[in-house]
TORLODO-300259 format. One record per residue (C-alpha): residue number from 1; residue in three letters; x, y, z. Coordinates in Angstrom, 1 decimal, padded with zeros to 4 digits. Layout:
TORVO   n res   east  north     up
TORVO NUM ALA      X      Y      Z
...
END
This chain:
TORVO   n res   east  north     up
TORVO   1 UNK -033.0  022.5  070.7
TORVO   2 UNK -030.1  022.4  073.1
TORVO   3 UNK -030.3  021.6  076.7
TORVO   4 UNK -034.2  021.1  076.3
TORVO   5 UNK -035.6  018.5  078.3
TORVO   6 UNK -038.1  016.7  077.2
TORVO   7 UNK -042.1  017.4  078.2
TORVO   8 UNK -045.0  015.7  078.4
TORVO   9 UNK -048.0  016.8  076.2
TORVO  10 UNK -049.6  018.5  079.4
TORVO  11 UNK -045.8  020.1  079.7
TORVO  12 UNK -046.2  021.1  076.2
TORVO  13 UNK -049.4  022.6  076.3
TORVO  14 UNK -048.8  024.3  079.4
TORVO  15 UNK -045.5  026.5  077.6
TORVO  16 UNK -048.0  027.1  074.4
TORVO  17 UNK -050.5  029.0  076.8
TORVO  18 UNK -047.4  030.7  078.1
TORVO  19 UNK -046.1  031.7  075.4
TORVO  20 UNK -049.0  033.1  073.7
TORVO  21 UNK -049.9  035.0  076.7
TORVO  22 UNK -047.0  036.7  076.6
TORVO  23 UNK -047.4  037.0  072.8
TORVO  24 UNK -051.2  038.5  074.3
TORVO  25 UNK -049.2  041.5  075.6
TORVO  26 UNK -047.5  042.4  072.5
TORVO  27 UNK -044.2  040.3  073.0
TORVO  28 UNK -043.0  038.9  070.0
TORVO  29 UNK -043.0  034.9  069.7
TORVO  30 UNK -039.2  034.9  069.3
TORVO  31 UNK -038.6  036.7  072.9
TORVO  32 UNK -041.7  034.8  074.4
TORVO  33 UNK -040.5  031.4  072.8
TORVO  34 UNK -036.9  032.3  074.4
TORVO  35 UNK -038.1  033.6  078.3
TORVO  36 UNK -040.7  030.2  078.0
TORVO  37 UNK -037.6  028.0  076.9
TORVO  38 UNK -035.6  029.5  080.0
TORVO  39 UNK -038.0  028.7  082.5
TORVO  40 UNK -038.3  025.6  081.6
TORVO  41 UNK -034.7  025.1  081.9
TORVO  42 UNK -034.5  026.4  085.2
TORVO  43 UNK -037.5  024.5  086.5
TORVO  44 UNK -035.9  021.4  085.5
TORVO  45 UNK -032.3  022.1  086.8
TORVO  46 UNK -033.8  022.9  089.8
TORVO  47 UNK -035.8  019.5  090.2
TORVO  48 UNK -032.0  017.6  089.7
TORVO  49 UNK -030.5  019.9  092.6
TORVO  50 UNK -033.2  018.5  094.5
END
């Protein structure tokens, strides 16, 4: 994956539980995979503007 940094397992598991809870209200996995993967992006630029 591009521009992904890379998580711990806790990291990991925490984004599973995210995205199925999203998947919980109906979202598919591709748009839950894609919001999860773009928090996670923004999270970690904004620790390196820090």
């Amino acid at each position: 994956m591009n521009n992904m940094p890379t998580l711990t397992h806790s990291e990991q598991q925490e984004a599973a539980e995210r995205i199925h809870a999203l998947m919980a209200t109906g979202m598919s996995s591709g748009e839950a995979i894609m919001i999860v993967a773009s928090e996670i992006r923004e999270r970690e630029a904004a620790k390196k503007d820090d």
